[in-house]
C-alpha positions in Angstrom: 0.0 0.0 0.0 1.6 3.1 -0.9 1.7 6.6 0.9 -2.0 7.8 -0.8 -3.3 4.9 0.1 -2.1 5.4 3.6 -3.5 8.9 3.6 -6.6 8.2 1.9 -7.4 5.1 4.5 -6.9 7.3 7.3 -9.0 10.2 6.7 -11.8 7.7 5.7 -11.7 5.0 8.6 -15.2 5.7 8.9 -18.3 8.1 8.7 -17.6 11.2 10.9 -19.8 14.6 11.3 -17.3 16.3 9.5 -17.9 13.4 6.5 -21.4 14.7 5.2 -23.5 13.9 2.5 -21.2 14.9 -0.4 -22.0 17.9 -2.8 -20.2 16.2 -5.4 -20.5 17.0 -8.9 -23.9 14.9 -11.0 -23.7 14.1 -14.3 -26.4 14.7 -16.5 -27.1 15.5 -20.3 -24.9 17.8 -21.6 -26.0 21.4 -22.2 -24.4 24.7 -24.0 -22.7 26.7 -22.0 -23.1 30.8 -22.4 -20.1 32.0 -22.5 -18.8 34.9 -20.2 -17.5 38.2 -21.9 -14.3 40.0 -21.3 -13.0 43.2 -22.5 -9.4 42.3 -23.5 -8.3 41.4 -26.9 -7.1 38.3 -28.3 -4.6 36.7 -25.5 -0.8 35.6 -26.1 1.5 32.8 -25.1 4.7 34.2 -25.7 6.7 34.5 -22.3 7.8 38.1 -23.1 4.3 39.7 -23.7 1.9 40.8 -21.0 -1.3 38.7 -20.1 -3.7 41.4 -19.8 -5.0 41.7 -15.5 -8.0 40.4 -16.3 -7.3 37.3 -18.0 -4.6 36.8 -15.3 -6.9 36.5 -12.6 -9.6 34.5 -14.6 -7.1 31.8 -14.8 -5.6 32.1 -10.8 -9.6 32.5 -9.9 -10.4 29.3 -11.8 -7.5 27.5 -10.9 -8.6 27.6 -7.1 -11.8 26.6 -7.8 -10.4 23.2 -9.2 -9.1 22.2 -5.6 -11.0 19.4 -4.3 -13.2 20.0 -0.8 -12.0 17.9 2.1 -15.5 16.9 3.2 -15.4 15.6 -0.5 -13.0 13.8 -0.6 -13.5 12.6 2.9 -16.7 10.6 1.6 -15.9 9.4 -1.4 -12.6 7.9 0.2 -14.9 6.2 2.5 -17.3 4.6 0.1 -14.4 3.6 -2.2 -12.2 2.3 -0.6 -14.8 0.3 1.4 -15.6 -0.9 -1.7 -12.4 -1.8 -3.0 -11.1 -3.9 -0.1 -14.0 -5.8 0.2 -13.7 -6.8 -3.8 -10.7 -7.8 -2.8 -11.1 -10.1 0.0 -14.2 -11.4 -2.3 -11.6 -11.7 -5.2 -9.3 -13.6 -2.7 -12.0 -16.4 -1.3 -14.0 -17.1 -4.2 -13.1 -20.7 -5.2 -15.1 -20.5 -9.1 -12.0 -18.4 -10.4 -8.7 -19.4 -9.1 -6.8 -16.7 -11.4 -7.8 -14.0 -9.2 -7.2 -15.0 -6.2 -4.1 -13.4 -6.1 -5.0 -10.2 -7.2 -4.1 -6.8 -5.7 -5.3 -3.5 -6.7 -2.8 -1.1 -7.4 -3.9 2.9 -7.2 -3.8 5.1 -10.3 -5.5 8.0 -12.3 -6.0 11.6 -11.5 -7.2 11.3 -7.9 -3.8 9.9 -7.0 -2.4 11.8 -8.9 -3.9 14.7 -7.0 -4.9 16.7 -10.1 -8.4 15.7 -9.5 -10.6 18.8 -10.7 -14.2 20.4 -9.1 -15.4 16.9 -7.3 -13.9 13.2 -6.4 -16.6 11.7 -8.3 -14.3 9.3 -10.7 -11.8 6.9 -9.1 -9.6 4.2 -11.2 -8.7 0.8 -9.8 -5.7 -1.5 -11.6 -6.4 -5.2 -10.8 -3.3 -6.9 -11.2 -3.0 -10.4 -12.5 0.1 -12.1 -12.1 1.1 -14.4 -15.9 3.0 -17.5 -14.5 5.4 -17.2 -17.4 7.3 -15.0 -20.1 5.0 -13.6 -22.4 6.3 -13.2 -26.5 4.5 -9.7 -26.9 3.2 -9.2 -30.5 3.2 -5.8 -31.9 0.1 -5.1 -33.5 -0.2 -1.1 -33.7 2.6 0.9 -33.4 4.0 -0.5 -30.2 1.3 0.6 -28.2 -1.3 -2.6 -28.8 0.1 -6.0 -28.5 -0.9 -10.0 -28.9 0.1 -11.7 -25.9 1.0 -15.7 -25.9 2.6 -17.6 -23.6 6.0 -19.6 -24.0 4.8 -23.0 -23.4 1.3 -24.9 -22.6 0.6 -24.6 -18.9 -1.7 -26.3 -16.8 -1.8 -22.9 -14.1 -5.5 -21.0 -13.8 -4.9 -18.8 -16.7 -5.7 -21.5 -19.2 -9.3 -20.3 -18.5 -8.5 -17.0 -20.3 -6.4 -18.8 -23.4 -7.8 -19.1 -27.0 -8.1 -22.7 -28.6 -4.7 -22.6 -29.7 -3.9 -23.0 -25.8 -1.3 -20.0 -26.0 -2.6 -16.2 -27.0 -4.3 -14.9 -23.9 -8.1 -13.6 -24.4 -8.7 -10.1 -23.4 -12.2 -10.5 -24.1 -12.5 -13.6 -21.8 -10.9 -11.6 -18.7 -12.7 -8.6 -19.1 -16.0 -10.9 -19.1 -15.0 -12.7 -16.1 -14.2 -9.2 -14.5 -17.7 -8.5 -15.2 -19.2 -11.4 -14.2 -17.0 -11.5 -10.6 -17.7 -8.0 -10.1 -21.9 -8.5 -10.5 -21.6 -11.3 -8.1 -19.5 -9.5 -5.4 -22.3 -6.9 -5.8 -25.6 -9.1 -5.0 -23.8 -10.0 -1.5 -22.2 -6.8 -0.8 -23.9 -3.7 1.6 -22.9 -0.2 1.2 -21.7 1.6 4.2 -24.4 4.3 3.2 -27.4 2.4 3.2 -29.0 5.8 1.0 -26.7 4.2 -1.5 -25.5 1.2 -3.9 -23.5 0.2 -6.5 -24.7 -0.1 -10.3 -22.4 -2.2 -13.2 -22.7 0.6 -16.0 -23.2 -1.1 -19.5 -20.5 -2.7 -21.2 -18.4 -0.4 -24.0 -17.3 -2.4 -26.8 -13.5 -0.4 -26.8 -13.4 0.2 -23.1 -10.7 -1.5 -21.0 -12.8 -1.1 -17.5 -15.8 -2.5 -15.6 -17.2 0.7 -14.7 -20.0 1.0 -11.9 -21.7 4.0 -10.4 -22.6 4.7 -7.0 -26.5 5.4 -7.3 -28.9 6.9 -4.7 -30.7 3.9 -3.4 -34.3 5.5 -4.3 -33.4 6.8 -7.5 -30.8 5.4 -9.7 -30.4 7.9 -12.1 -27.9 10.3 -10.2 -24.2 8.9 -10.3 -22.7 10.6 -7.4 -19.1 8.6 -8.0 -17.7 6.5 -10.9 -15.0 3.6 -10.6 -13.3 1.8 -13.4 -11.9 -1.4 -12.4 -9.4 -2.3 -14.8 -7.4 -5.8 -14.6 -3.8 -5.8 -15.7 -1.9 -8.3 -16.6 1.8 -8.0 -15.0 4.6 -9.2 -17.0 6.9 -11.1 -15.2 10.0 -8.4 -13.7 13.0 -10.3 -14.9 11.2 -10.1 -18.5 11.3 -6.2 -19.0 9.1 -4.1 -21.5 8.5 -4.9 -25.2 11.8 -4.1 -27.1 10.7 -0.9 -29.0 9.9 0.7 -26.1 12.7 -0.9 -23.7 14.9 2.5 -23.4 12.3 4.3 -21.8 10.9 7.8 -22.4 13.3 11.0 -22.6 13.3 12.7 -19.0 16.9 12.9 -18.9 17.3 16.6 -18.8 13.9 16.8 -16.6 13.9 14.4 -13.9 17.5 12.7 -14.3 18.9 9.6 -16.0 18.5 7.6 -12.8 15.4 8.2 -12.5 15.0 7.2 -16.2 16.4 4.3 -14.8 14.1 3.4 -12.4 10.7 3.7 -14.3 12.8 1.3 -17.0 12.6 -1.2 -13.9 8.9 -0.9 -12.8 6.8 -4.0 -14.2 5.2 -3.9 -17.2 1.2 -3.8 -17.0 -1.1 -4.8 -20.2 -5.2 -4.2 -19.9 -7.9 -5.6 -22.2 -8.0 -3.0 -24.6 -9.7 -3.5 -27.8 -7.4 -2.0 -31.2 -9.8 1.3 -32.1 -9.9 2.3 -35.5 -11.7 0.1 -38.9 -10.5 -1.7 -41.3 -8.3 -4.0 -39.0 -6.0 -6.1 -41.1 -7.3 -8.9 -38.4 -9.9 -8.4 -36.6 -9.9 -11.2 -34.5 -6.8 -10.2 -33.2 -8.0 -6.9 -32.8 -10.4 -8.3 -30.9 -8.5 -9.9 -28.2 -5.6 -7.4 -28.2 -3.8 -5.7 -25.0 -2.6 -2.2 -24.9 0.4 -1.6 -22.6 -0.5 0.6 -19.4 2.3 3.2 -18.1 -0.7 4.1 -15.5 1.6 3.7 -12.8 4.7 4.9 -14.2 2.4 8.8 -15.3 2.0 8.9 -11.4 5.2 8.6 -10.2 6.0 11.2 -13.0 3.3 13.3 -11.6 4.2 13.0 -8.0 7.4 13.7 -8.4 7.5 16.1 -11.7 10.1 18.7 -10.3 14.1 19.5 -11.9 15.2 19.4 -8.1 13.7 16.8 -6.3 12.1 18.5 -3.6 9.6 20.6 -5.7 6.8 20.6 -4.1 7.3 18.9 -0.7 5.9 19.9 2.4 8.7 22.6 3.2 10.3 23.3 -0.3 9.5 25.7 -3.0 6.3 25.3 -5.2 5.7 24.8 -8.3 2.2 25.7 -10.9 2.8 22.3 -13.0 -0.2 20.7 -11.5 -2.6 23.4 -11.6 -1.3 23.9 -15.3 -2.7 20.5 -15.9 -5.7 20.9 -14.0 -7.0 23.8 -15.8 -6.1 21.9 -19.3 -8.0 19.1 -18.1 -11.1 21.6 -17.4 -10.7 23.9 -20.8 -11.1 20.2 -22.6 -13.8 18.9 -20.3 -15.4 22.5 -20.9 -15.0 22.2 -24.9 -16.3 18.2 -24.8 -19.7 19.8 -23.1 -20.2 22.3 -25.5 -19.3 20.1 -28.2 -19.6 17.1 -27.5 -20.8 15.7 -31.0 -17.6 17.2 -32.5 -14.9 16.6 -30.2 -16.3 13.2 -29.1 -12.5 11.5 -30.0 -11.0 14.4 -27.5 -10.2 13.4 -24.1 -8.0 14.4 -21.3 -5.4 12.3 -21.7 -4.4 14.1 -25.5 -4.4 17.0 -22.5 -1.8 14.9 -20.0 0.4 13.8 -23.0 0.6 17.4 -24.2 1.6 18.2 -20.4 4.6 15.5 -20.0 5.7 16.7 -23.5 6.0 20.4 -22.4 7.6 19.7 -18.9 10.5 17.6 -20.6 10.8 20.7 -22.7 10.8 23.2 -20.3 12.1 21.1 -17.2 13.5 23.7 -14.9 11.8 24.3 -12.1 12.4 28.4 -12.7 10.2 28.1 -15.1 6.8 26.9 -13.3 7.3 29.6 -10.2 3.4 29.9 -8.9 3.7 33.7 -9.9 4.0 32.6 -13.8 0.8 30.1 -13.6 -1.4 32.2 -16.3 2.1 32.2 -18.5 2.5 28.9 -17.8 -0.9 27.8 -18.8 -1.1 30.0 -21.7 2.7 27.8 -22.9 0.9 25.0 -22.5 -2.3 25.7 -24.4 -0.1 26.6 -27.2 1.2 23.5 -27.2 -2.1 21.7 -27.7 -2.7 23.9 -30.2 0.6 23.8 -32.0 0.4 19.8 -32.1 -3.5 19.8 -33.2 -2.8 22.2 -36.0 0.3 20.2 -37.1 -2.0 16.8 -36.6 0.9 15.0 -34.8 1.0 13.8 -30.7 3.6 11.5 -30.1 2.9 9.3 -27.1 5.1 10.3 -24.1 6.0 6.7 -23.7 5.2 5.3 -27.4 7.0 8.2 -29.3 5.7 6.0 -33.3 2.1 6.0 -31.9 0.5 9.4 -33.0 -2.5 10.3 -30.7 -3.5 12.6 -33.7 -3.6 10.2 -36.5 -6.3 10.6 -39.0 -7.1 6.4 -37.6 -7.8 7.3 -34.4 -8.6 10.9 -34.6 -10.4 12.1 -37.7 -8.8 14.9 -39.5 -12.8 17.2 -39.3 -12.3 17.0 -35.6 -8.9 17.7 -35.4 -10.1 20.6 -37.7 -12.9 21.7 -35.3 -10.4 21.1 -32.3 -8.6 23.9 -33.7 -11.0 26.5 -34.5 -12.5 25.7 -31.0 -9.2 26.5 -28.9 -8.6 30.0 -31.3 -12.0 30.7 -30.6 -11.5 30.4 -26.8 -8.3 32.0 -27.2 -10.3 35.1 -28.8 -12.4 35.2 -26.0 -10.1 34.7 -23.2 -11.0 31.4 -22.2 -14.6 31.3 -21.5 -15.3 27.5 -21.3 -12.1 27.3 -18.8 -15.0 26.9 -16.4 -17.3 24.3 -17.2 -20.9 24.9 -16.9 -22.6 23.9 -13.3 -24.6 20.5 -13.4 -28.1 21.2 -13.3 -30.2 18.9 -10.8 -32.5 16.3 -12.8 -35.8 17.5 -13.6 -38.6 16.3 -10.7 -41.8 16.7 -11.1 -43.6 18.7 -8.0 -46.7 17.5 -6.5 -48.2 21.2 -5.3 -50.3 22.3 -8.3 -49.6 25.6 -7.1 -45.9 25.4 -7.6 -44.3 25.3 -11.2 -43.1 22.4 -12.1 -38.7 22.4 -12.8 -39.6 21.2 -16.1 -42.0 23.8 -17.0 -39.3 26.6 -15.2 -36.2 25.3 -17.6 -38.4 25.4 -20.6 -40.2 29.2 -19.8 -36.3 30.2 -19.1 -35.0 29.1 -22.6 -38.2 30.0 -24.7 -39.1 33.2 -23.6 -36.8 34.9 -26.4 -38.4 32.5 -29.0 -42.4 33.0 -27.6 -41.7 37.0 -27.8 -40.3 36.8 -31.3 -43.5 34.4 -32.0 -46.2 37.1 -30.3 -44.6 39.7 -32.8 -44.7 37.8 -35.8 -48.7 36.4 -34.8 -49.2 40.1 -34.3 -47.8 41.1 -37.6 -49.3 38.3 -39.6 -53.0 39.4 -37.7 -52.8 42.9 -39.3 -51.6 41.9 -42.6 -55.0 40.1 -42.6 -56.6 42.7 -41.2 -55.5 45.5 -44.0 -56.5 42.9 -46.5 -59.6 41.8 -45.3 -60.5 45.9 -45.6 
């Protein structure tokens, strides 16, 4: 258990008066977001040009605003993490799947990562599965998806998960099992809050995760907290990564050859990740392949991102690199509610690999003072930009596999991507707050009260009934003059 863990497991031992019912953040249909207006004009990344006042302080204002609340995260430690250890010890004793019994959950995503924006509503959760043997990992897309088959026939658990040719391990077949291990824990398994309970979400054909939702208890259709529960397959230590990406990425100037050294060392993790993308040149094996996971190794990066090694500790100096992620992460979850159609292929991890680029770039810790955040932000923007308009985003890791390929993200949207950050750069950032969730629609019972419904629809028609009254009034006298 590492030192979040720790931490996390001791502010949520149990329910407390300070651990209330969470104000965390509902997700509901998506809606258009007005956008705010500002006086300035167009706003520029280049270090030596002013950020107009304004602008400054939108982007310190908003980057506060991103912190997590400690009664937050408080709650939703509690109910997780109760949830989490007792999958485990259910994991551990169930006797109908032997392969999991030695599983162990290993921590990752944003929330460990502690760049975590508005709420602690969306936890991931590795499950790792030890292979019994060396792997021969298969290439199959740019060094980022692979075929996996074992060495040699074995008679160990896993031959539950291998195809009929008793070698290539299913990913399909895991990630069912996940499923169906995961729905039985459930039907046995109580809540600490009995206002709540767990739901299994439906299953996405190119998602890696068994994601569930904890639901109020008498309605199901507010998700208050999402977990993805993602098995990993370990590769054995002593085997090492795949050979093309064996050297490990380029921090050298950043964080330090050794420590370029150590993340070469860390195991090797592959999760059940279907190849996106059509005309698959097999699609069977497309079917069953595994991407490689450097989960882990992003947070360690994260955790420990500075030049000197003490950025950031409890007593050193600070640093603005994680609120420059936070409030990337928040322009793209604002410009995936606005347009969610069009940017559908954007998520925020084009946002974090855009982020590890720029910090091996600009490494010194000089450079990311918490008096330069709004330059610093404004850098990294840029960056986004720069790559989306040149339709190339090497993976940090995986420096062949481009994140902007026209395969995996069409060149329209790429297009639209574009025009949508100059747009926001126009305007100085307007969707760099994300519209507030809006509580479901209920129906009252008093007769005498409106009716939320009948409120949301007044509030976004009255500018279409007036125009209607004037043109019912304009056609009426028309008729009128004509009728004389």
């Amino acid at each position: 258990m590492d030192g979040e863990d720790r931490e996390l497991n001791r502010r949520a031992g149990g329910p407390t008066e300070a651990m209330q019912r969470p104000r965390l953040k509902q997700r509901h249909k998506v809606q258009q977001q007005q956008s705010p207006t500002t006086e300035e004009g167009s706003m520029v990344v280049e270090e030596r040009v002013s950020i107009p006042p304004k602008l400054a302080k939108w982007i310190k204002d908003n980057a506060e605003e991103l912190k997590l609340r400690q009664t937050d995260r408080s709650w939703a430690a509690w109910m997780v993490n109760d949830f989490r250890e007792n999958l485990l010890k259910f994991l551990r004793s169930s006797s109908d799947q032997p392969f999991f019994q030695t599983a162990d959950f290993l921590t990752t995503g944003s929330y460990f990562e502690k760049v975590k924006i508005h709420s602690p509503d969306e936890f991931d959760m590795m499950l790792k599965l030890q292979a019994p043997s060396r792997l021969n990992m298969m290439e199959l897309d740019n060094g980022l998806f692979y075929r996996l088959d074992l060495n040699r026939a074995t008679r160990t658990p896993i031959q539950a998960f291998l195809l009929d040719n008793e070698r290539t391990l299913s990913s399909s077949k895991v990630l069912s099992e996940m499923y169906r291990l995961v729905r039985k824990f459930l039907k046995a398994y109580k809540v600490p809050d009995v206002q709540y309970c767990w739901e299994v979400n439906r299953k996405r054909p190119t998602s890696p995760a068994v994601t569930l939702s904890l639901c109020r208890t008498e309605d199901n259709s507010e998700e208050l907290i999402s977990v993805d529960v993602v098995p990993a397959v370990e590769v054995h230590p002593s085997q090492g990564w795949p050979l093309g990406i064996r050297n490990g990425p380029d921090v050298d100037n950043w964080l330090g050859k050794k420590v370029r050294q150590e993340i070469k060392s860390l195991p090797c993790y592959f999760v059940p990740k279907r190849l996106k993308g059509r005309n698959q040149a097999n699609k069977e094996e497309a079917k069953e392949s595994w991407r490689i996971s450097f989960s882990l190794i992003e947070k360690k990066i994260i955790t420990s991102h500075g030049n000197t090694k003490t950025c950031c500790e409890s007593n050193a100096t600070k640093c603005c690199r994680k609120q420059c992620l936070m409030l990337l992460k928040s322009l793209i979850e604002g410009l995936k509610l606005r347009f969610p159609k069009e940017l559908d292929d954007l998520c925020s991890y084009h946002g974090k690999t855009v982020f590890l680029h720029t910090l091996s770039i600009r490494f010194s810790d000089s450079m990311w003072t918490p008096q330069q955040l709004p330059t610093c932000f404004l850098h990294l923007l840029g960056s986004l930009e720069d790559h989306a308009q040149r339709g190339s985003l090497p993976h940090f890791f995986v420096p062949k596999c481009n994140l902007f390929s026209p395969k995996v993200f069409p060149r329209r949207a790429l297009t639209f991507l574009v025009n949508a950050l100059e747009e926001q750069k126009r305007q100085n950032l307007p969707l760099l707050k994300p519209p507030a969730p809006v509580s479901p629609l209920k129906l009252v019972a008093s007769s005498s009260e409106q009716t939320p419904l009948l409120t949301a629809v007044q509030s976004q028609d009255t500018a279409f009934m007036n125009k209607l009254v004037v043109m019912l009034f304009a056609v009426a006298l028309v008729c009128a003059l004509f009728l004389k």
